[in-house]
C-alpha positions in Angstrom: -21.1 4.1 29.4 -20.7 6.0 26.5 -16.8 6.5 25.2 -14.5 9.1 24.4 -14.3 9.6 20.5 -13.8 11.9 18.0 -16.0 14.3 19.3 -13.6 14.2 22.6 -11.1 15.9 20.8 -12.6 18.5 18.4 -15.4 19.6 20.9 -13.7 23.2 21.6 -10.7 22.3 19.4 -12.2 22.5 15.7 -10.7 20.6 13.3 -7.2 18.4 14.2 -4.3 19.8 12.3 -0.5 18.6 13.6 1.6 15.6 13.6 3.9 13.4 14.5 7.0 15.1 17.2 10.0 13.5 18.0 11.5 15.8 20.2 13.8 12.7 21.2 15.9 13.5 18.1 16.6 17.1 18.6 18.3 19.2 21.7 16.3 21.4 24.1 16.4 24.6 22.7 15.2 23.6 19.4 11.5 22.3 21.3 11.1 26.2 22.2 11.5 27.5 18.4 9.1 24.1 17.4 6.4 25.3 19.8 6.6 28.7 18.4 6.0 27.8 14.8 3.6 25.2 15.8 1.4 27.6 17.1 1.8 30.0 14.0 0.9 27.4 11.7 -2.4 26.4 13.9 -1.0 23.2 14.9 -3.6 21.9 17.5 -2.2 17.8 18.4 0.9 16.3 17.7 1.7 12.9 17.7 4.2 12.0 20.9 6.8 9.3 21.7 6.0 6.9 19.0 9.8 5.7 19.0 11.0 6.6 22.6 11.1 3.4 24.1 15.0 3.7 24.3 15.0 7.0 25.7 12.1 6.2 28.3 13.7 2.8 29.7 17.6 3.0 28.4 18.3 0.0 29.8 15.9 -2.8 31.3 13.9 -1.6 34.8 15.1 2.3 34.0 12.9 4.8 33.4 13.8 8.6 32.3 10.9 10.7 32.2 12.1 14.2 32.6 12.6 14.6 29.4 8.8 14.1 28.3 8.0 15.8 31.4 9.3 19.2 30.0 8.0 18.1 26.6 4.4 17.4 27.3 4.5 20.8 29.8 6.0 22.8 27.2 3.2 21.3 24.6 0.5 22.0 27.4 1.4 25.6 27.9 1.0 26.4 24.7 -2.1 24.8 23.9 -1.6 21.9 22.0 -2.9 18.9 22.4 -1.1 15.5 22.6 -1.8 12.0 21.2 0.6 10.1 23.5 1.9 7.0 22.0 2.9 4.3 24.0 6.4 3.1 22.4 6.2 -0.7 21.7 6.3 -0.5 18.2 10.3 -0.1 18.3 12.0 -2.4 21.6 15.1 -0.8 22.3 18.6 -2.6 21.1 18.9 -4.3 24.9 15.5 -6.5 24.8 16.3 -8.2 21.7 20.4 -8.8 22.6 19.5 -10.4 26.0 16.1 -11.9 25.1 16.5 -12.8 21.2 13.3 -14.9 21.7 11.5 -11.5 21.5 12.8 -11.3 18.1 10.8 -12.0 15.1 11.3 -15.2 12.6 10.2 -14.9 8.9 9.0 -17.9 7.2 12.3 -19.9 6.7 13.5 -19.9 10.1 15.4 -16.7 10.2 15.4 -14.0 12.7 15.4 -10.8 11.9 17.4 -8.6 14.1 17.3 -5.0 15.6 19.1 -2.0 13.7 15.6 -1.0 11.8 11.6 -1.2 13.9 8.9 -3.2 14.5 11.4 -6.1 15.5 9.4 -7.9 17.8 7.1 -11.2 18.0 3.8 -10.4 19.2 3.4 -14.1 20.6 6.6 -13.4 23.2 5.8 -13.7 26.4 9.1 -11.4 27.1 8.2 -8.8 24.9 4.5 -8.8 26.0 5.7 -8.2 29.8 8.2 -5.8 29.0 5.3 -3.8 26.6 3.1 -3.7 28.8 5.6 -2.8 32.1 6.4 0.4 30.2 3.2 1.2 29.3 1.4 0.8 32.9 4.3 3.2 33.9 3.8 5.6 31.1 0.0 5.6 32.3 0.7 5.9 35.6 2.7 9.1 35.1 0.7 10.7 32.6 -2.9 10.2 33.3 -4.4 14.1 34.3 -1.9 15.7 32.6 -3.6 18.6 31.1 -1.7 18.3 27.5 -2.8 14.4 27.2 -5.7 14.2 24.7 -5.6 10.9 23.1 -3.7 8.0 23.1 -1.9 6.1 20.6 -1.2 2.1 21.0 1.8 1.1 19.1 2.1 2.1 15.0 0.9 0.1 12.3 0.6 -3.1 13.5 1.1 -5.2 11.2 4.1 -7.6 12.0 4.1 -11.3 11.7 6.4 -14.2 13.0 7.0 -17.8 12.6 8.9 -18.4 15.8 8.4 -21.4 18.6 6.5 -19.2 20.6 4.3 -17.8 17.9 3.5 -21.7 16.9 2.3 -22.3 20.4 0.1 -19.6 20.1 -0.9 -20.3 16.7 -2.2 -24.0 18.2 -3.7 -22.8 21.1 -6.0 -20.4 18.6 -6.9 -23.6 16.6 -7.5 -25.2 19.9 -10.1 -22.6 20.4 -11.2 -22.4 17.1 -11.7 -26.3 16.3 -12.0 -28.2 19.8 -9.7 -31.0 19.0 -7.6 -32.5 16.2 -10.3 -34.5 14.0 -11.7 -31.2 13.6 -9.0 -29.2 12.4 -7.9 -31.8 10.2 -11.2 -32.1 9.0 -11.2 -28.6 8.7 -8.0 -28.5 6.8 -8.4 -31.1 4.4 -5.5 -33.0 5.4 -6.1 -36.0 3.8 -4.8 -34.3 1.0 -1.0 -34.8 0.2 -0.9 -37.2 3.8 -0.9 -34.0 6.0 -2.9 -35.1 8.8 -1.6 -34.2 12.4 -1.6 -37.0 14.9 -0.5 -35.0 17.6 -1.3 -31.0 18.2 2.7 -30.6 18.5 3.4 -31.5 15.1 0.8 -27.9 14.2 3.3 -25.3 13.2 3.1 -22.3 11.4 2.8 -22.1 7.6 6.4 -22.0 7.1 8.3 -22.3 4.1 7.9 -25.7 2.3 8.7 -27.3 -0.8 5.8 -26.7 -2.5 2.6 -24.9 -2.0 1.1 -24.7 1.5 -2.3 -26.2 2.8 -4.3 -23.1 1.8 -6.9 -23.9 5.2 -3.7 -23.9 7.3 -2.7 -20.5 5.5 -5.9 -19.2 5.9 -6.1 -19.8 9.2 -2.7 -18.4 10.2 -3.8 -14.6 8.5 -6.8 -14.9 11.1 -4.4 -15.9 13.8 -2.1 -13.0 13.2 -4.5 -10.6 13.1 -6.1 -11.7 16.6 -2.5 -11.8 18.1 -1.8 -8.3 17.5 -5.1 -7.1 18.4 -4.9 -9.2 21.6 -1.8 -7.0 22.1 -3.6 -4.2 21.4 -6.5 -4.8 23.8 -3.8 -5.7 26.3 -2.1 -2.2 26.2 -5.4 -0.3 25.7 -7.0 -1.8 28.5 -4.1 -0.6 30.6 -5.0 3.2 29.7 -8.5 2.5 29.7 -8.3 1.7 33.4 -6.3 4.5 34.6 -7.6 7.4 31.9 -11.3 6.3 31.3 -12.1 10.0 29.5 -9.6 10.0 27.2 -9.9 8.2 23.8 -7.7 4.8 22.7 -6.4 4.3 19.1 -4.1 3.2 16.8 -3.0 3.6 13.2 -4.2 1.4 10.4 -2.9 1.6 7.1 -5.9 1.7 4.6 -6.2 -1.3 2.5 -3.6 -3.5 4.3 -3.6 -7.2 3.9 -1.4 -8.5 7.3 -4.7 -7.0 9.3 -8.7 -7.8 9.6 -9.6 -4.1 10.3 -13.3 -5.1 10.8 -12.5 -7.2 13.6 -10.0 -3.9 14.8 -12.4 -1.4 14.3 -14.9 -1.8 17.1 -11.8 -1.8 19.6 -10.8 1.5 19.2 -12.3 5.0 20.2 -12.0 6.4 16.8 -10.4 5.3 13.8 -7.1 6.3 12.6 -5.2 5.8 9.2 -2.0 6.2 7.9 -2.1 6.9 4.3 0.7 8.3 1.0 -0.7 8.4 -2.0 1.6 8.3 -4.7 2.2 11.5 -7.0 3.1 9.1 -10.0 -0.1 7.0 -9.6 -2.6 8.7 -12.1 -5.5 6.8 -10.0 -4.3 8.0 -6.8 -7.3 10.2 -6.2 -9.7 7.7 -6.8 -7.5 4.9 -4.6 -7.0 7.7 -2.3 -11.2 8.5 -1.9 -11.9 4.8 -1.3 -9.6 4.4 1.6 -10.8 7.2 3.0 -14.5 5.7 2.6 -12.9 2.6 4.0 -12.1 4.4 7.3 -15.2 6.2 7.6 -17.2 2.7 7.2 -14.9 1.1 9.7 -16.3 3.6 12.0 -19.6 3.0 11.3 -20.0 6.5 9.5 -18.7 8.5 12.3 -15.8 11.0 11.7 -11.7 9.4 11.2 -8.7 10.9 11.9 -5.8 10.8 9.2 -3.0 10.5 11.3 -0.1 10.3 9.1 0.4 12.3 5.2 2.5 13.3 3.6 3.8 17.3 3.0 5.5 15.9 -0.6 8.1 13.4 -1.4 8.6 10.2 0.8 11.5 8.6 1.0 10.7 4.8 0.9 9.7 4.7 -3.0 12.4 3.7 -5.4 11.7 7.1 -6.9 10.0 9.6 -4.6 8.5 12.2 -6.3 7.2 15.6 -5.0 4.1 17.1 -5.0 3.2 20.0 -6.8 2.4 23.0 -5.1 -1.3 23.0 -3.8 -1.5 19.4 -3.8 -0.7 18.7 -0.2 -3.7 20.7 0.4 -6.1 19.3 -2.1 -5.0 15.7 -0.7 -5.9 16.6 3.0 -9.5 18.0 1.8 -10.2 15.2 0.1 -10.2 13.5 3.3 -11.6 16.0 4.9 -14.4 16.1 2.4 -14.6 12.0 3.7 -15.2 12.2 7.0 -11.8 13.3 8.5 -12.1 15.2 11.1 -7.9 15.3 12.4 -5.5 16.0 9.5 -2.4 15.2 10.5 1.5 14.2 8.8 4.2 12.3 9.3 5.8 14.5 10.2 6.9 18.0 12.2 10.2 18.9 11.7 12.1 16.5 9.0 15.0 14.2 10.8 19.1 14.8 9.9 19.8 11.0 10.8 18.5 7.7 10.7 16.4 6.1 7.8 13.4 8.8 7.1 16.4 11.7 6.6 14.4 12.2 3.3 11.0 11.8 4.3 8.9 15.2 4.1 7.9 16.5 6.8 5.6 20.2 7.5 9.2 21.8 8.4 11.7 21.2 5.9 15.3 20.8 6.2 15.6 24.6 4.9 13.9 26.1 8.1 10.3 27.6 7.7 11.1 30.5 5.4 10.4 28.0 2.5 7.6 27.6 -0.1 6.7 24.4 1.8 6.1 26.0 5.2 4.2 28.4 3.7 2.0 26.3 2.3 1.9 24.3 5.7 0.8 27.7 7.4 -1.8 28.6 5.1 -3.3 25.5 5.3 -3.8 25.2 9.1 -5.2 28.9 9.0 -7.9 28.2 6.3 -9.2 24.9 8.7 -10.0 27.0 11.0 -12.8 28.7 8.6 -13.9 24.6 8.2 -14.8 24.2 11.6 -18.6 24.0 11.1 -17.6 20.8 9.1 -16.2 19.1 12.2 -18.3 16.3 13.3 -21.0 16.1 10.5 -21.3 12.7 8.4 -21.4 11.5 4.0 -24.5 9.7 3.6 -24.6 7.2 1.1 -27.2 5.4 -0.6 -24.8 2.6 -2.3 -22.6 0.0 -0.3 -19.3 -1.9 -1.4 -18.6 -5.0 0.1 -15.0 -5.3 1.1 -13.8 -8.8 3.6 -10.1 -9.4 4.7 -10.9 -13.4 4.6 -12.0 -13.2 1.3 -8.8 -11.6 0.1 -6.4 -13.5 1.8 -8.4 -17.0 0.6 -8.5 -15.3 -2.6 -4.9 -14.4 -3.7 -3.3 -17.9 -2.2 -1.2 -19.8 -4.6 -2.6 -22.7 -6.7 -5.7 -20.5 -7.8 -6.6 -20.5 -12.2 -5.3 -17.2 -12.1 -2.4 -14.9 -10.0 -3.8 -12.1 -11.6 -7.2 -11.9 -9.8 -6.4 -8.6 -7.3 -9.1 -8.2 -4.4 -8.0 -4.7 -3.8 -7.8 -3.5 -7.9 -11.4 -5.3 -8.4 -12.3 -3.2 -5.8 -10.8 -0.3 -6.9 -12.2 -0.7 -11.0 -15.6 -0.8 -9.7 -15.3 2.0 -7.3 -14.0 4.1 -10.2 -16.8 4.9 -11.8 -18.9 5.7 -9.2 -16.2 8.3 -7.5 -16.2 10.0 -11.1 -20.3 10.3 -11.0 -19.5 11.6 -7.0 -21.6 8.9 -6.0 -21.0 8.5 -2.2 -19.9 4.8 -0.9 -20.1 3.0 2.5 -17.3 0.5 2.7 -19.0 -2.2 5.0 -18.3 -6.0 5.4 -20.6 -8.8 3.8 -22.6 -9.2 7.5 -23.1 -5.4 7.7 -26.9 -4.9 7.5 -27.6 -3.5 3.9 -31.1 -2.4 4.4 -30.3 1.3 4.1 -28.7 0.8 1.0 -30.3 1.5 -2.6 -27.4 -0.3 -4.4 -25.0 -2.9 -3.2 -21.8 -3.8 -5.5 -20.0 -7.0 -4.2 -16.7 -6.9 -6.6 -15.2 -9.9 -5.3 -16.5 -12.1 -2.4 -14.2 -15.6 -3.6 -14.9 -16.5 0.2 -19.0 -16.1 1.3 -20.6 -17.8 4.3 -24.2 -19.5 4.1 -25.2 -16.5 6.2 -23.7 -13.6 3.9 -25.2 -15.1 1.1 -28.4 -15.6 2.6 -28.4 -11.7 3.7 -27.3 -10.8 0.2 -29.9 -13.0 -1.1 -32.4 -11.0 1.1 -31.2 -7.8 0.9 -32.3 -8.1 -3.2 -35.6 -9.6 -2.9 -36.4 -7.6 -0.5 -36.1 -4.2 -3.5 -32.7 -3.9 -3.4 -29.9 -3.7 -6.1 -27.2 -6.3 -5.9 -23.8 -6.5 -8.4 -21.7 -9.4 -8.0 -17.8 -9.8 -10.0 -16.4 -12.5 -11.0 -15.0 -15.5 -9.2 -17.2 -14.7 -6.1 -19.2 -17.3 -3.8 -16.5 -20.0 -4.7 -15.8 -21.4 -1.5 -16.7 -21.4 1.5 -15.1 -20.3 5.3 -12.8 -22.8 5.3 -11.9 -22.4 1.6 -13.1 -25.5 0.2 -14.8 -25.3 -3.1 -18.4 -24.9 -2.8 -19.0 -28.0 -5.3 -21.7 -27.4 -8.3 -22.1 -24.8 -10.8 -21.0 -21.7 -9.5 -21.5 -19.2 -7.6 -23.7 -22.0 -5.4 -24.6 -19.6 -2.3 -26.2 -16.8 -5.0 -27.0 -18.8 -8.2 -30.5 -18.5 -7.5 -30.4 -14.8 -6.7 -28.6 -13.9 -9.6 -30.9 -16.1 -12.0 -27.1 -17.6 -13.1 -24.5 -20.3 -12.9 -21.2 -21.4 -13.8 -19.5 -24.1 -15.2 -16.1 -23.5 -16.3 -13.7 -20.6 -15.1 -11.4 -19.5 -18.0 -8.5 -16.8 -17.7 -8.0 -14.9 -20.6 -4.6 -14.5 -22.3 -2.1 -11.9 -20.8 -2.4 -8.9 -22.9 -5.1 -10.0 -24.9 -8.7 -7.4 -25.3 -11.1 -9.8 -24.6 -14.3 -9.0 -27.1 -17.7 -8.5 -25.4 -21.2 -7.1 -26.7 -24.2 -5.4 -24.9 -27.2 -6.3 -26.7 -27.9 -3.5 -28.0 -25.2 -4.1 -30.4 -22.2 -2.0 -28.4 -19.2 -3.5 -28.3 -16.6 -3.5 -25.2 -13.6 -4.9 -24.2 -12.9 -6.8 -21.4 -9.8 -8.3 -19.9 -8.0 -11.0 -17.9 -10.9 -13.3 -17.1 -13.8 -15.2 -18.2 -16.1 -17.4 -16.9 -18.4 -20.7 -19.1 -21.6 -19.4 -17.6 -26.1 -19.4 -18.3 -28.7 -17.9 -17.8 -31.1 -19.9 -15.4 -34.0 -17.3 -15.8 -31.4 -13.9 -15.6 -31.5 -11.9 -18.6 -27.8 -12.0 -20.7 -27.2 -8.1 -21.0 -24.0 -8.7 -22.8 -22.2 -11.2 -24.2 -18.6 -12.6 -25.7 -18.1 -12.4 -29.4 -14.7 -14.8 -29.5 -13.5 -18.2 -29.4 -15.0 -20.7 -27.5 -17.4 -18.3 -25.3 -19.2 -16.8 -28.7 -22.7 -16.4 -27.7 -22.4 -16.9 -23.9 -23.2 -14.4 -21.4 -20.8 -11.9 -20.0 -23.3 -9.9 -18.0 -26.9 -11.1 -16.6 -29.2 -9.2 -14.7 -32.5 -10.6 -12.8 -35.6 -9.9 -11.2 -35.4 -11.5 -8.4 -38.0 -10.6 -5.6 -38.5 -6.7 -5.3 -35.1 -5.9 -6.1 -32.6 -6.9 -9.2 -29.0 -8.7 -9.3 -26.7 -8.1 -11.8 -23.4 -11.3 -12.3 -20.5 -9.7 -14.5 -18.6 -13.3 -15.8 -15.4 -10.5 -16.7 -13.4 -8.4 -16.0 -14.6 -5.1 -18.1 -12.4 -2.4 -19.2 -12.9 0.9 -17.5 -15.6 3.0 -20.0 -17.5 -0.9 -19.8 -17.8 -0.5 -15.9 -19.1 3.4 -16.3 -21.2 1.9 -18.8 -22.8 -0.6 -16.4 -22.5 1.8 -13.5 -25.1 4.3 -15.2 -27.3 0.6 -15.8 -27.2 -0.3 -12.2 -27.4 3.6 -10.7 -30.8 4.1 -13.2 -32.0 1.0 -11.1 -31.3 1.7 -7.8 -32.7 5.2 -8.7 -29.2 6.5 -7.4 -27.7 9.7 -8.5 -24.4 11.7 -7.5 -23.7 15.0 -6.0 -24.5 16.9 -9.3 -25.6 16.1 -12.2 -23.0 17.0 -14.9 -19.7 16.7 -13.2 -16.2 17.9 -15.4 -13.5 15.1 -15.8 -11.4 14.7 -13.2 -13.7 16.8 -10.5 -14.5 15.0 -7.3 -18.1 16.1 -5.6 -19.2 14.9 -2.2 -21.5 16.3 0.1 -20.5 16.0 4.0 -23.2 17.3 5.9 -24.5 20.6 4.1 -21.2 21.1 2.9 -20.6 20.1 -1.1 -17.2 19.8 -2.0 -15.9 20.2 -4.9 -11.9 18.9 -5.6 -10.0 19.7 -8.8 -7.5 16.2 -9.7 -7.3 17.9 -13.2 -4.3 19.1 -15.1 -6.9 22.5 -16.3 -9.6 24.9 -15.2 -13.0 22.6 -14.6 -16.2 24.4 -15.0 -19.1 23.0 -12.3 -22.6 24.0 -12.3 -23.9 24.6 -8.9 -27.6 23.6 -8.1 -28.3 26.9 -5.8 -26.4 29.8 -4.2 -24.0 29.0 -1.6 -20.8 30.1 0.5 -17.3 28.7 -0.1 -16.1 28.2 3.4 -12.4 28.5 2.2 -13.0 31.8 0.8 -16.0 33.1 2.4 -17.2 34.3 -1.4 -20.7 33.7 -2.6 -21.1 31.4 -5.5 -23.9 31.1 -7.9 -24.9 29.3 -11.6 -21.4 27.3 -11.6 -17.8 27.8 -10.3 -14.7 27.4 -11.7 -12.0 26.0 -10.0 -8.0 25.9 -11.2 -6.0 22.7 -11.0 -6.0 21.3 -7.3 -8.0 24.1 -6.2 -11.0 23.1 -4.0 -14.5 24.5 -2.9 -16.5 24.0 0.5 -19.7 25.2 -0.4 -22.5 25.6 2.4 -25.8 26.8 0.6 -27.3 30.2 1.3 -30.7 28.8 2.8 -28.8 27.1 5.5 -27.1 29.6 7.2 
């Protein structure tokens, strides 16, 4: 049977423009004037109940549902959609003042207490009876309502817990995982420091200690965290499922989030869903903000996202929130539209007088909607409706980065040579450089099958399998173009070290190996040369390696490392791997971006692009997204229509600071 998805939701509909309602906070007669201006801004979905748990069941066994009764009918009759959320993410004050068990416990034996959200453990046998009481009920009532369009399990899981119940659970999943204690002691190298468990009731969770934990035991507990909220999930979707099998089943994620394995998330939902705020003081922000985006499109497997959460300007959880300027809500929604968003959606309608997000921005401001914001609100929902022939197509991309959630938590454990290795910001450097050529990118994980891929960068796999490393191995010889970073293939699943010169699993693919890793001193330039003379600079870390048959591209010019290789490349096979022993400055990376483009034969959405100018192509569709200060200047390969303005374009276009083109060419209309 095929599921409800994306295309569920904007078959009929277009594109998804609304988000988040909390009609709880407000008296009746305001919901008729919200409805109103809704529909004049082109709001098609709004978020629902996220945060109603206390106003659904007010006290335990109660349930008052007249209120979203008249909400959802009220919704319905005007045509707008709802994503119904089922309200676990928030218990009410009652479930954790007569079942504190329910509460959460941070890693030195505290609990945390209600008075904020997401106070709950997800191992509690309590809380999971009384989650999933309210949600059959809240099923029950609502399936066939003719305003329910999608539903929405939880918000932003994420929450972790070190309580009784949550070690239980923890040991049963090592149960599962190793079969018996020789095994998981074997597994965690307990003979290390005399930790070895005699007895599965001395397993508890990596709580805080004297010293460094056992980083297997760590490991292990991230993996265990993440299955225990997405057994949750399953629990609660599976509930819907049952009683609504047409309509679609998600929930939130939060881009590039540690607490949570998204790959293993992904395939559970209908259609992914992300929560992301860039931040208007973060000069990278576009480029951070483009690779989460391709992050959510790969954990769909290409197929359209939704971004369920933005935000109109300032937040209000920074220590200094600034606002957006004007047009720049608009140019951050395209930008994800222009990635494979097909629902554009913010946190949230109508900006709260009380409680903690009185601050938070919200599509209609505190000063009512004849403000510069609303305007701006209004005239963007009006122009998505001229991007409707957008909804539903896909970015093809001919280069793949390899992103894995183990490999980051093993990664950035204590007790490592360096703190200041940063999965997410290796990620991010070598991403850079390829968003500024508007080079499209498939986020995948290392077992995704890379065949379709010209190009695959790897910027930092610490923790590789035998089996990831063999289909890297054979993705390159097989014609392919492979670049590893630093401090990748250094242990293995269990995060021992993979013993011999390094990277073991892909020394023979990348004609290298390793001997000694050496961080750099803070603050320092390390000195680095291409061979044709050029120098570079490189910082933060270095690495003792040879050539075994690779050919040194580039090399150190200081200290100890004078002479020895800083970049390699090989022939290996049909294809070539390139090992980068550094960690090269920006205009290093573009430089070896052009290198390993020329041979994977790769080029970007145009060939001259103006600084600070985002191309990608989505479908026919080649947009074109000003992040600069100053009118950019783009030539255009052919004649074509700009969607948003329905003009004709031809030779090049020039577009203003945040202004952005969708442009469709002539010949395929």
């Amino acid at each position: 049977m095929t599921r409800p998805g994306m295309h569920t939701l904007t078959h009929g509909r277009g594109l998804l423009f609304g988000g988040d309602y909390n009609p709880e906070q407000w008296p009746e007669h305001v919901w008729t004037e919200d409805v109103e201006l809704m529909k004049a801004a082109g709001v098609n979905l709004v978020t629902v109940g996220v945060f109603s748990w206390a106003r659904i069941e007010p006290e335990p066994g109660a349930r008052d549902f007249g209120w979203l009764d008249r909400v959802l009918d009220l919704l319905g009759d005007a045509g707008i959609a709802v994503d119904l959320a089922t309200p676990t993410a928030s218990p009410p004050p009652w479930l954790g003042h007569r079942w504190s068990q329910t509460l959460p416990v941070d890693e030195s034996g505290h609990r945390l207490w209600y008075g904020a959200r997401n106070q709950f453990c997800p191992s509690s046998p309590v809380y999971r009876e009384r989650a999933l009481a309210i949600v059959t009920d809240l099923a029950d009532r609502y399936a066939g309502h003719p305003a329910l369009a999608l539903w929405h399990v939880g918000n932003e899981y994420g929450q972790i817990c070190h309580c009784d119940d949550s070690a239980a659970a923890f040991r049963a999943w090592l149960r599962e995982r190793y079969g018996d204690l020789d095994a998981l002691n074997d597994a965690w190298g307990t003979t290390f420091w005399s930790q070895r468990y005699s007895d599965w009731e001395e397993v508890i969770t990596p709580r805080r200690a004297p010293y460094m934990i056992n980083p297997t035991q760590r490991l292990d507990f991230w993996r265990f965290g993440s299955d225990a909220l997405l057994a949750h999930y399953r629990a609660e979707r599976d509930i819907l499922r049952a009683r609504t099998p047409d309509t679609p089943v998600t929930t939130n994620f939060m881009g590039l989030f540690k607490p949570v394995d998204y790959w293993s998330w992904a395939p559970e939902e209908d259609l992914v869903a992300n929560d992301y705020y860039p931040d208007p003081a973060d000069p990278l922000a576009p480029a951070r903000s483009a690779l989460t985006h391709d992050l959510m499109r790969g954990l769909g497997g290409g197929r359209p996202w939704m971004l369920m959460e933005q935000a109109t300007t300032a937040v209000n959880w920074r220590p200094h929130n600034l606002p957006k300027p004007v047009g720049q809500l608009r140019l951050e929604s395209l930008q994800a539209l222009a990635r494979g968003a097909d629902g554009l959606c913010y946190f949230q309608w109508r900006a709260s007088r009380f409680g903690a997000e009185r601050f938070h921005a919200a599509m209609l401001p505190h000063a009512g909607p004849d403000t510069r914001l609303h305007a701006e609100v209004r005239a963007h929902g009006a122009e998505l409706r001229r991007l409707a022939p957008v909804a539903g197509t896909r970015v093809a991309a001919k280069v793949a980065m390899v992103h894995d959630w183990a490999s980051w938590w093993a990664l950035e454990e204590r007790g490592q040579p360096s703190d200041r290795l940063d999965s997410t910001g290796q990620l991010l450097s070598y991403y850079r450089p390829l968003w500024e050529r508007g080079v499209a990118v498939d986020l995948v994980p290392p077992s995704a099958d890379l065949s379709g891929y010209a190009l695959v960068v790897v910027p930092n796999l610490y923790l590789i399998s035998d089996a990831d490393a063999a289909s890297l191995t054979a993705y390159t010889r097989a014609g392919g173009v492979l670049v590893v970073g630093p401090f990748s293939g250094v242990v293995d699943p269990l995060a021992h070290v993979r013993t011999g010169r390094f990277p073991a699993p892909l020394r023979e693919v990348l004609g290298a190996s390793g001997e000694e890793w050496l961080p750099a001193p803070e603050g320092r330039p390390v000195s680095c040369r291409w061979a044709d003379g050029t120098g570079f600079a490189a910082h933060t870390w270095t690495e003792l390696v040879r050539s075994d048959g690779a050919e040194p591209v580039a090399a150190f010019t200081e200290g100890d490392l004078a002479g020895h290789p800083a970049v390699l490349r090989h022939r290996s096979g049909d294809g070539v791997a390139w090992y980068v022993a550094t960690m090269p400055e920006h205009d290093a990376l573009a430089e070896l971006t052009t290198r390993m483009l020329a041979d994977a034969g790769v080029t970007g959405a145009l060939p001259e692009l103006p600084p600070g100018v985002e191309a990608v192509r989505r479908g026919p569709v080649l947009f074109l997204l000003n992040h600069g200060d100053g009118d950019a200047h783009v030539p255009i390969p052919a004649p074509a229509e700009d969607l948003l303005t329905g003009s004709t374009a031809e030779g090049r276009i020039t577009l203003a600071p945040r202004a952005v083109a969708a442009l469709r060419p002539l010949d395929t209309l």
